[in-house]
C-alpha positions as CSV (number, residue, x, y, z in Angstrom):
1,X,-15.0,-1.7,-30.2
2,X,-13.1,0.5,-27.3
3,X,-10.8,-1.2,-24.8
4,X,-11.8,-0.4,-21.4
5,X,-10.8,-1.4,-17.7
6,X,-13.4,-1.8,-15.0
7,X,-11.7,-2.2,-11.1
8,X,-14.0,-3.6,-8.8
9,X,-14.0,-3.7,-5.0
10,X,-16.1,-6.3,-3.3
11,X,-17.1,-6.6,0.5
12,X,-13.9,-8.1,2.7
13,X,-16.4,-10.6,4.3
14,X,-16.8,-12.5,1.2
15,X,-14.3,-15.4,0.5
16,X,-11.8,-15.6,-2.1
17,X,-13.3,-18.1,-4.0
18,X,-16.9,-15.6,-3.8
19,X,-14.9,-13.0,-5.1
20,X,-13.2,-14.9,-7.9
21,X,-17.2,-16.0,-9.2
22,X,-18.3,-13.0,-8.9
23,X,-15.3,-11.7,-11.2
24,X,-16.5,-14.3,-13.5
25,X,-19.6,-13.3,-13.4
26,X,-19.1,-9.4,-14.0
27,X,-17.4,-11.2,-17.3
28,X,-20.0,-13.3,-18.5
29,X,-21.9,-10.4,-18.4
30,X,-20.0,-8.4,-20.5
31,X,-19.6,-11.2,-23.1
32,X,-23.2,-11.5,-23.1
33,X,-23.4,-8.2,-24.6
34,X,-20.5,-8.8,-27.1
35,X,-17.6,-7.9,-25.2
36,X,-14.5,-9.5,-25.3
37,X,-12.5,-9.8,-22.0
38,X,-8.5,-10.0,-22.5
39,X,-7.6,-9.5,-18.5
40,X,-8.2,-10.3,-15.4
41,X,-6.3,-9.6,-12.7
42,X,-7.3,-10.3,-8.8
43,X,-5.6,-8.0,-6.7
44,X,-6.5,-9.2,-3.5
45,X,-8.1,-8.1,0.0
46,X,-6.4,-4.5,0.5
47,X,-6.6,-2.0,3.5
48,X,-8.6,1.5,2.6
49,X,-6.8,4.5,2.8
50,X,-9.8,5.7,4.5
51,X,-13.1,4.0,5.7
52,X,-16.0,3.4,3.1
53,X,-19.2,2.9,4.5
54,X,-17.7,1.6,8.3
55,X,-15.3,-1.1,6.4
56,X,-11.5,-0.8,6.1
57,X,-10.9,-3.4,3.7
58,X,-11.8,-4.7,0.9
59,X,-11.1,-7.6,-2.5
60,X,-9.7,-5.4,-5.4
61,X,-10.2,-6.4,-9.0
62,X,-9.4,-5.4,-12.4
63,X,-10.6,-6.7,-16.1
64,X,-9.5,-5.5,-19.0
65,X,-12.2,-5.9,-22.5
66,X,-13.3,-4.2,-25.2
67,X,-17.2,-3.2,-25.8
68,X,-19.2,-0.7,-27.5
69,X,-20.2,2.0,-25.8
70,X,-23.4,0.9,-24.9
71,X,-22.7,-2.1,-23.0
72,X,-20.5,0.5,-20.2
73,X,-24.1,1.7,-19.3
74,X,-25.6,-1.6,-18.8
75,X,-22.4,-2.3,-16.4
76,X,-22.3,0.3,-14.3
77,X,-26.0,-0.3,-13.8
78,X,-25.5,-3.6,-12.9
79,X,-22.6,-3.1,-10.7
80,X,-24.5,-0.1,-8.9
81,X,-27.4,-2.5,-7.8
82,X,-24.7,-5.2,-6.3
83,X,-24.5,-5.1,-2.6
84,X,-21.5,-7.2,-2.8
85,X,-19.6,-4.5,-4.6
86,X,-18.9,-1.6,-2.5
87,X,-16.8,0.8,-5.5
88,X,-16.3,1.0,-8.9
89,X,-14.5,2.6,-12.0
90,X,-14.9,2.2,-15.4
91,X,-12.3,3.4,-17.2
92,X,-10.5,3.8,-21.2
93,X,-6.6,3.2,-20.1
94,X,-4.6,6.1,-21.8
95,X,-2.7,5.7,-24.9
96,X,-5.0,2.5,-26.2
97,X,-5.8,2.9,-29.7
98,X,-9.0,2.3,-30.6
């Protein structure tokens, strides 16, 4: 299994509390496909450096798992297809070894 990190950023007119099930949710996901989730880490609502799609702000979120590859695929599909979720990044963080 790799370790990756997946930052989310949700719609600013959700509430905290959407934003923290939907975090849960994104991990339930991933566990479903026999990942294992060792962070997660809420950011918070944040201002854009620039506007994305007419907002200016928006609820950051990072988690931190390991998968096989496979699994990344069925993520970013699943993030792509969430209103709710107006970016994200899938990333493996730099000097992790897998």
């Amino acid at each position: 299994m790799r370790t990756y990190e997946v930052m989310t950023i949700h719609r600013p007119d959700l509430g905290e509390d959407d934003v923290e099930s939907r975090v849960d949710g994104i991990a339930a996901f991933l566990t479903e496909r026999g990942a294992t989730v060792s962070g997660r880490d809420l950011w918070g609502k944040r201002r854009f450096a620039y506007e994305i799609d007419h907002l200016h702000d928006g609820y950051y979120s990072v988690l931190t798992f390991q998968a096989e590859p496979p699994a990344i695929n069925d993520l970013h599909r699943m993030l792509t297809l969430q209103d709710e979720v107006i970016r994200h990044k899938i990333i493996q963080p730099a000097g992790v070894k897998q």
